[in-house]
C-alpha positions as CSV (number, residue, x, y, z in Angstrom):
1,X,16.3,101.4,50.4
2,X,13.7,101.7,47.7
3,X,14.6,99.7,44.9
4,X,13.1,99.7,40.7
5,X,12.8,96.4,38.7
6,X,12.1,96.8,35.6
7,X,11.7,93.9,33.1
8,X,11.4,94.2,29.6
9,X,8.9,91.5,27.6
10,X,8.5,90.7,24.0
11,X,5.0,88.3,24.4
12,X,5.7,85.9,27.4
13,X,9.7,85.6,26.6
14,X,12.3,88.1,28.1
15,X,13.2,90.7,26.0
16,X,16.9,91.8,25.7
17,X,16.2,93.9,22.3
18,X,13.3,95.6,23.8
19,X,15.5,96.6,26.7
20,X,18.5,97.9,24.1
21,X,15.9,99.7,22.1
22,X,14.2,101.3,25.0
23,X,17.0,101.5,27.7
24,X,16.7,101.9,31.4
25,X,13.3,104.6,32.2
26,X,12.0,105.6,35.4
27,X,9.0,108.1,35.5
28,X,10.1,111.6,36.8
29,X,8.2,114.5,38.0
30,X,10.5,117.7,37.8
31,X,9.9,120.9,40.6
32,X,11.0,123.7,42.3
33,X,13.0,123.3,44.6
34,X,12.0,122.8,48.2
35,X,13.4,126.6,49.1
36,X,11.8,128.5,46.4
37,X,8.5,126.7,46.8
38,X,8.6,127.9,50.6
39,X,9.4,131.2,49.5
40,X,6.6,131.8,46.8
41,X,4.4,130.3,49.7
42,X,5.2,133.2,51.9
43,X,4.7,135.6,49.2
44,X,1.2,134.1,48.6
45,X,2.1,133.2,45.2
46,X,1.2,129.7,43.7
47,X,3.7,127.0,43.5
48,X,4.1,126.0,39.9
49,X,2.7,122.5,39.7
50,X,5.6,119.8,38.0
51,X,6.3,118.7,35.3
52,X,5.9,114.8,34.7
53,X,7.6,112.9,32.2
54,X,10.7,110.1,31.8
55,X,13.9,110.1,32.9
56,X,17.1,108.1,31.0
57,X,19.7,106.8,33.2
58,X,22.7,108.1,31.3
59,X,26.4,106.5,32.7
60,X,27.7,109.1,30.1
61,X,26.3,112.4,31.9
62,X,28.4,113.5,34.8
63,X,25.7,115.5,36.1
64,X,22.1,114.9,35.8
65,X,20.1,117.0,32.9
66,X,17.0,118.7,32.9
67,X,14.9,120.0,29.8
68,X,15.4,123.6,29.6
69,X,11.9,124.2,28.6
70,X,10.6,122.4,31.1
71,X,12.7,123.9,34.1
72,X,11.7,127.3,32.3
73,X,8.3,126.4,32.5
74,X,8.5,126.4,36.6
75,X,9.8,130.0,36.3
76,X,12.9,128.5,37.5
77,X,16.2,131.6,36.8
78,X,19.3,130.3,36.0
79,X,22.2,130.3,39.2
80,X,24.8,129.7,36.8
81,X,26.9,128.3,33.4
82,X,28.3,124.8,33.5
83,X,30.5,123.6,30.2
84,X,29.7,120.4,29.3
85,X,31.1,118.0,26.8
86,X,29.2,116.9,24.2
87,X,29.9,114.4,20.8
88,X,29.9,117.8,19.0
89,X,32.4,119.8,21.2
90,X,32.4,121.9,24.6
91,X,29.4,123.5,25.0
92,X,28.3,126.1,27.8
93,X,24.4,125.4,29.3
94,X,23.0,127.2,32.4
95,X,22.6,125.3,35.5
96,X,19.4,125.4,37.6
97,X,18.3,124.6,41.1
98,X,15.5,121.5,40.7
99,X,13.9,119.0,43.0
100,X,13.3,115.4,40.6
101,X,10.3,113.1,42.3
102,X,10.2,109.5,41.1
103,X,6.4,108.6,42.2
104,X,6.7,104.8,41.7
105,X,9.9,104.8,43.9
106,X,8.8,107.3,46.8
107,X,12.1,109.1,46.1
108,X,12.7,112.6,45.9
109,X,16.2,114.5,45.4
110,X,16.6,118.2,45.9
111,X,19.5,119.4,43.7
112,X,21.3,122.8,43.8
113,X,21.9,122.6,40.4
114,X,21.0,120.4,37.2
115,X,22.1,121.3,34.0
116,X,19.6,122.9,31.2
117,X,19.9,120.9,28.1
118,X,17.8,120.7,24.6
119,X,16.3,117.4,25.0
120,X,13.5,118.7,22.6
121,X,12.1,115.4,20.5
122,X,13.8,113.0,22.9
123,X,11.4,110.7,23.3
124,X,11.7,106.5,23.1
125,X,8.3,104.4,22.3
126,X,6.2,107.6,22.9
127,X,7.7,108.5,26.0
128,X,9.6,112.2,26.7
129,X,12.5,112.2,28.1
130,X,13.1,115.1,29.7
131,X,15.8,114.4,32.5
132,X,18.8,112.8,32.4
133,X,19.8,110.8,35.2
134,X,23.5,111.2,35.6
135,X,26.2,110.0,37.2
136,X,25.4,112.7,40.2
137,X,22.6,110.5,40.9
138,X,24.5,107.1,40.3
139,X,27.3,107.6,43.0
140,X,24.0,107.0,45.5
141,X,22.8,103.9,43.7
142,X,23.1,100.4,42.4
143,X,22.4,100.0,38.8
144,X,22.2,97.1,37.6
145,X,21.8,96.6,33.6
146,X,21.3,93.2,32.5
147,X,21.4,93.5,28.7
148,X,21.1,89.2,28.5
149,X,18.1,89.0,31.5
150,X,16.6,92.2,29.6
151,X,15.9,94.0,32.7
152,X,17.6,96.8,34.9
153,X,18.0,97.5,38.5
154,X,18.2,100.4,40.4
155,X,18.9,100.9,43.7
156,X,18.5,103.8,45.9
């Protein structure tokens, strides 16, 4: 079971308020899913390469989130329309097929469908976010957030 510590610093002392301020980040590299990949492959047409960035745990997000510019970017079409609810009301978003890689974990996920959000600007101490990790995701792991220790767990 692969499992990501991550401790948060300020100097040589634990960190709680580095750990609020930056919350719980694992590097992710977005893709095609496994399927199309094997199909552009027959065609003899390249496989889009992926896109890295940072993913945000989010106990909020039933189902995990992609950028929509980013899944756009893999030439990834749209399977279907998912309303989700957000602080500003109901709001439909298209839902996409997506494989997530987590290289420092040696983890991979195929989903058949992620939803396409705006997470344009999102970004914490330089960092894009552009998955969310939801809940989806969370129903396989431990998570462990330990706001006092200033470090997070997760489980896979």
């Amino acid at each position: 079971m692969p499992v990501h510590n991550r401790f948060f610093l300020q100097g040589n002392q634990i960190g709680p308020h580095v750990l609020m301020q930056t919350g719980p980040l694992l590097q992710v590299e977005v893709s095609i899913p496994s399927t199309l990949a094997q199909l552009l492959t027959a065609q003899n047409q390249a496989i889009p390469p992926p896109v890295t960035g940072w993913a945000l745990i989010d106990t909020g997000a039933t189902r995990s989130c992609v950028d929509s510019k980013v899944i756009a970017s893999l030439g990834v079409k749209p399977i279907g329309v998912a309303v989700t609810g957000t602080a500003g009301g109901p709001v439909q978003q298209y839902r996409y097929p997506a494989r997530f890689r987590f290289p420092g974990e040696g983890l991979e996920i195929e989903f058949s469908s992620v939803i396409g959000v705006n997470l344009a600007g999102q970004s914490i101490g330089g960092r894009d976010i552009i998955v969310l990790l939801g809940r989806d995701v969370l129903s396989r792991c431990v998570l462990i957030y330990n706001g006092p220790g200033g470090f997070f767990t997760l489980a896979f």
